[in-house]
KEDREN-125440 format. One record per residue: residue number from 1; residue in three letters; x, z, y of N, C-alpha, C in turn. Coordinates in nm, 4 decimals. Layout:
N
{filo NUM; ALA; {X; Z; Y}; {X; Z; Y}; {X; Z; Y}}
...
//
This chain:
75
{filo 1; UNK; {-3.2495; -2.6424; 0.2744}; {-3.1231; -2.6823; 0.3335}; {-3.1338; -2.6714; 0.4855}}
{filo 2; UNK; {-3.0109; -2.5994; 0.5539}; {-3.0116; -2.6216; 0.7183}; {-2.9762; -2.7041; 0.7488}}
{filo 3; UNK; {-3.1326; -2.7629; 0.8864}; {-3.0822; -2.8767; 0.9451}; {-2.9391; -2.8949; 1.0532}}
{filo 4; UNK; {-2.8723; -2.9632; 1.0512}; {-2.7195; -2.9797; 1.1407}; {-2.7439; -3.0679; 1.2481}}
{filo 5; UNK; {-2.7664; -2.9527; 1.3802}; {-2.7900; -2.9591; 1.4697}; {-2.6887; -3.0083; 1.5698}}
{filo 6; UNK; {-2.5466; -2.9381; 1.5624}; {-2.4337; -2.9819; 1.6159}; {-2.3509; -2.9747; 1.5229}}
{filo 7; UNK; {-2.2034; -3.0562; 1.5712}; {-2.0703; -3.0489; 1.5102}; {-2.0600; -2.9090; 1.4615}}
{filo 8; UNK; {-2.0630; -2.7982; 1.4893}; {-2.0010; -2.6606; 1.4892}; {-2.1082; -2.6208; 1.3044}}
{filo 9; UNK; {-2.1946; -2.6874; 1.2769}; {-2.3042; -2.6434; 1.1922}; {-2.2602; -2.7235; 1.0429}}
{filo 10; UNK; {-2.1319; -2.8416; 1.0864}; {-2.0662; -2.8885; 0.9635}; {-1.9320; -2.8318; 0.9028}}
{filo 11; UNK; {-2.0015; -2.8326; 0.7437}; {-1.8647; -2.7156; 0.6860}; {-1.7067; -2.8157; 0.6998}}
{filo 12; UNK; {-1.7426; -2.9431; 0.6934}; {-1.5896; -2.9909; 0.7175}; {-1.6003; -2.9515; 0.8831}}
{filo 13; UNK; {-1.6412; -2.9166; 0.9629}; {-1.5981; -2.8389; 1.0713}; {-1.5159; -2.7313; 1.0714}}
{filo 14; UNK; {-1.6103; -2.6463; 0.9993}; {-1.6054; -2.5264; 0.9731}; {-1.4420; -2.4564; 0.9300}}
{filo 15; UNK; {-1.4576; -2.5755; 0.7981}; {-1.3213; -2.5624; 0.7378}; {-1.1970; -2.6225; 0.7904}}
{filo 16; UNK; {-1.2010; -2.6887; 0.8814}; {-1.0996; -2.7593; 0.9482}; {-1.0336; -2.6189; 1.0828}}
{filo 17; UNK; {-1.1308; -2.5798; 1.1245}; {-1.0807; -2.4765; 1.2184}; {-1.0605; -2.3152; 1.0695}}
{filo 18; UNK; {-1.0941; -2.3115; 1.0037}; {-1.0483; -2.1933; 0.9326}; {-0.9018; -2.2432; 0.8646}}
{filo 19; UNK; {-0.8910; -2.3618; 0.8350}; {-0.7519; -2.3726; 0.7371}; {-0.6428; -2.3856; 0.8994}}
{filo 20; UNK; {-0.6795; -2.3897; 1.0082}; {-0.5791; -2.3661; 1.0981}; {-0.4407; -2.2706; 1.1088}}
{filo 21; UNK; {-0.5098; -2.1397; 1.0602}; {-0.4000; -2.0207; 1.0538}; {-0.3130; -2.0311; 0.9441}}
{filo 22; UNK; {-0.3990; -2.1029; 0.8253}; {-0.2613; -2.1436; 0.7043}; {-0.1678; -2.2546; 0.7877}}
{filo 23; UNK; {-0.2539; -2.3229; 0.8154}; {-0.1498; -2.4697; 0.9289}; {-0.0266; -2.3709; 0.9457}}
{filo 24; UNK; {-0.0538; -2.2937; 1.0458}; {0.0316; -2.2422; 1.1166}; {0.1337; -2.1917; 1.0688}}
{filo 25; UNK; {0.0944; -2.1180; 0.9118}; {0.2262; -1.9956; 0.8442}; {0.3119; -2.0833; 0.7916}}
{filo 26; UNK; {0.2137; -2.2278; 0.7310}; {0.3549; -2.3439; 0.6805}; {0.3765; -2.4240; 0.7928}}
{filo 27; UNK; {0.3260; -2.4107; 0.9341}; {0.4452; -2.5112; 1.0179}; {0.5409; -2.3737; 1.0716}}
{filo 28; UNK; {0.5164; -2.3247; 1.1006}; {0.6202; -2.2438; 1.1828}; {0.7470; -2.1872; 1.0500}}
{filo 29; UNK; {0.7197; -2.1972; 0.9405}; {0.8407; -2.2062; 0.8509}; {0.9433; -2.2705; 0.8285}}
{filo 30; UNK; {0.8976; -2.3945; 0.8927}; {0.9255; -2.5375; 0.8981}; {1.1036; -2.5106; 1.0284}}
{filo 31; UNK; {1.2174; -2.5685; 0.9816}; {1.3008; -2.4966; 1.0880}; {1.3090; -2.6399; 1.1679}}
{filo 32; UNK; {1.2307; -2.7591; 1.1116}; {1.2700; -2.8807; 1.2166}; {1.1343; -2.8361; 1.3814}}
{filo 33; UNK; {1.1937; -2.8587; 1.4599}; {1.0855; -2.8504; 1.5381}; {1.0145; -2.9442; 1.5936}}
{filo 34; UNK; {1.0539; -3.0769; 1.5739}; {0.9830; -3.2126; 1.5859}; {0.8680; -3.2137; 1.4837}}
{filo 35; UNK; {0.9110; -3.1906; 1.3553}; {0.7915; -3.1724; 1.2617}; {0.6953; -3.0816; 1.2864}}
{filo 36; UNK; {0.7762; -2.9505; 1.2675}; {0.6913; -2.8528; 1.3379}; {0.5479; -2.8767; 1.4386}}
{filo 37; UNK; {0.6284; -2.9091; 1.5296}; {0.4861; -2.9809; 1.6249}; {0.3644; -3.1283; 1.5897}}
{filo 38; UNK; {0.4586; -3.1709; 1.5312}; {0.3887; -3.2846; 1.4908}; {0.2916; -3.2616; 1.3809}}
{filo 39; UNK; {0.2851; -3.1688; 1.3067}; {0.2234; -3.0824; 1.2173}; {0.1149; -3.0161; 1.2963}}
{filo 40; UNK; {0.1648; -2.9407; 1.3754}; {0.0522; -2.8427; 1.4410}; {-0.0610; -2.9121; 1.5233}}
{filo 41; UNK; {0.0020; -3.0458; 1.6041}; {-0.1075; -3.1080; 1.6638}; {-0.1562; -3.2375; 1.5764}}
{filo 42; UNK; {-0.1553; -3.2714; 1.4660}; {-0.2337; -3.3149; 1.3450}; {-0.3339; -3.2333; 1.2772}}
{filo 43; UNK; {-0.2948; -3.0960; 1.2733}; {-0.3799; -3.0278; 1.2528}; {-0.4936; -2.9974; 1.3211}}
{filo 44; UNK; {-0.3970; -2.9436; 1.4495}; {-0.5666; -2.8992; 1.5911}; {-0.6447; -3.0139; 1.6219}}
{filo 45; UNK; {-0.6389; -3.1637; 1.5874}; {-0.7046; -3.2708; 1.6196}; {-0.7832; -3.2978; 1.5369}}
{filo 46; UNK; {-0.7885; -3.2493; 1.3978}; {-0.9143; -3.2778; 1.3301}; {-1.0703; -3.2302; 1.3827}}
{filo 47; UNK; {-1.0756; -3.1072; 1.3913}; {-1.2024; -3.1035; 1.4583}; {-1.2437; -3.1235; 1.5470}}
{filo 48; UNK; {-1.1673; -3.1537; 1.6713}; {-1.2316; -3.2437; 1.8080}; {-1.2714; -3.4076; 1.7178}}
{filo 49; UNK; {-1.1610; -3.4210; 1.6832}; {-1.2063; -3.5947; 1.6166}; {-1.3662; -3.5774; 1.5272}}
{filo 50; UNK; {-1.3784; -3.4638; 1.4487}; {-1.5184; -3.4326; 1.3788}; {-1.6149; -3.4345; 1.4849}}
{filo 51; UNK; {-1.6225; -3.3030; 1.5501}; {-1.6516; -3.3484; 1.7035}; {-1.7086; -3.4659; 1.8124}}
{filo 52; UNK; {-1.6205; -3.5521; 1.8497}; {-1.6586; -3.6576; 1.8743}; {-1.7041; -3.7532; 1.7901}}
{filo 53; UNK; {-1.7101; -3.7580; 1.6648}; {-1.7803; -3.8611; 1.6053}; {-1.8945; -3.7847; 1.5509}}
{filo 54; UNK; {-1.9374; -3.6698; 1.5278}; {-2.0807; -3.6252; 1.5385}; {-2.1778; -3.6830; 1.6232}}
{filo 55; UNK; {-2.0996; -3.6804; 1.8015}; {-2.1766; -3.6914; 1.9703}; {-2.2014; -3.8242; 1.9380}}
{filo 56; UNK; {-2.1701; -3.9504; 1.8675}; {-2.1633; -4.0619; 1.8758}; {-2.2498; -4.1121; 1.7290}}
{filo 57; UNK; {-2.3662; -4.0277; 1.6905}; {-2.4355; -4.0943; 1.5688}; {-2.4885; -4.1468; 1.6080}}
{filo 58; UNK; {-2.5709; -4.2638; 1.7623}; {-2.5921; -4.3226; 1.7608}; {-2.5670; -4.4409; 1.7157}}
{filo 59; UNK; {-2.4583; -4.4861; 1.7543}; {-2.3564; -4.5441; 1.6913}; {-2.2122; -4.5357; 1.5931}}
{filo 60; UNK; {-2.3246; -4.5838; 1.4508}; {-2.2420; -4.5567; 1.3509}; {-2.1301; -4.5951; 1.3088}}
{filo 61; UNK; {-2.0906; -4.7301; 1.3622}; {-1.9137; -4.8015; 1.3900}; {-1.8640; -4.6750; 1.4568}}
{filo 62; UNK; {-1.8920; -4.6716; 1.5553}; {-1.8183; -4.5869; 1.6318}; {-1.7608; -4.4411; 1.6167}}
{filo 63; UNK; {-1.8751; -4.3792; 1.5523}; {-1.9275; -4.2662; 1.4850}; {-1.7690; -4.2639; 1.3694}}
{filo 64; UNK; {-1.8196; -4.3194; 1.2578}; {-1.6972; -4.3782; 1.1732}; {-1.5447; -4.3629; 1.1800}}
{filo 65; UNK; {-1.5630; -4.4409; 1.3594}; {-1.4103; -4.4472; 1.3878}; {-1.3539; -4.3293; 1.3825}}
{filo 66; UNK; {-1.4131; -4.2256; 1.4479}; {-1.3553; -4.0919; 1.4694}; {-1.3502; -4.0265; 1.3654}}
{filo 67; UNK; {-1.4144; -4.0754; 1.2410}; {-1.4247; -3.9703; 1.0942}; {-1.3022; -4.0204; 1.0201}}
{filo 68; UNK; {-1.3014; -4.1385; 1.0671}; {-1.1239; -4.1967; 0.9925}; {-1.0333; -4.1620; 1.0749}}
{filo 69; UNK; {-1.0433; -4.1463; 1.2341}; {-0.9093; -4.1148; 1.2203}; {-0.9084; -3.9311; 1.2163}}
{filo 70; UNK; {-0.9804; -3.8815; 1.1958}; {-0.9757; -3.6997; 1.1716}; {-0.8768; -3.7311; 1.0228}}
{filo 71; UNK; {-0.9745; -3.8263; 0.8934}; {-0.9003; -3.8187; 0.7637}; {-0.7593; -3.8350; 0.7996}}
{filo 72; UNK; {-0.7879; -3.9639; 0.8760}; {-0.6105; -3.9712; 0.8924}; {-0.5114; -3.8819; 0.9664}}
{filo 73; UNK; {-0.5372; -3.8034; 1.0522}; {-0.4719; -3.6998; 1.0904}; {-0.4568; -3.5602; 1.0070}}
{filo 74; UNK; {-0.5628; -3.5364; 0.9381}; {-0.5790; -3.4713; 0.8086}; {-0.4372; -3.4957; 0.6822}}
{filo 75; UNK; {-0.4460; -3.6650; 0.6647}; {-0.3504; -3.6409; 0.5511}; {-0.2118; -3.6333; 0.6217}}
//
């Protein structure tokens, strides 16, 4: 197994920036444009939130916080 060195080396990384371009074909279909956006930047915030709670395994509260709110921007 490879060791995971940084954020960029986790597949929920991974997969969070690849399902982006689907993001995109079902928001921009979308004819509200409040949703629209509100969609698109729920989406682009999951992997910074993965991201920052990787930098922070020292602290695993903290760490945490950022993995819940990625889920929650996720659903």
């Amino acid at each position: 197994m490879a060791q995971i060195k940084r954020a960029s080396d986790l597949r929920v990384y991974k997969l969070s920036l690849q399902l982006l371009d689907q993001l995109y074909d079902v928001a921009y279909s979308i004819p509200h444009i409040k949703l629209r956006t509100q969609l698109i930047k729920s989406g682009e915030a999951v992997s910074p939130l993965i991201a920052e709670g990787f930098s922070r395994q020292r602290n695993p509260s903290d760490a945490a916080r950022f993995y819940e709110m990625a889920m929650i921007e996720s659903d």
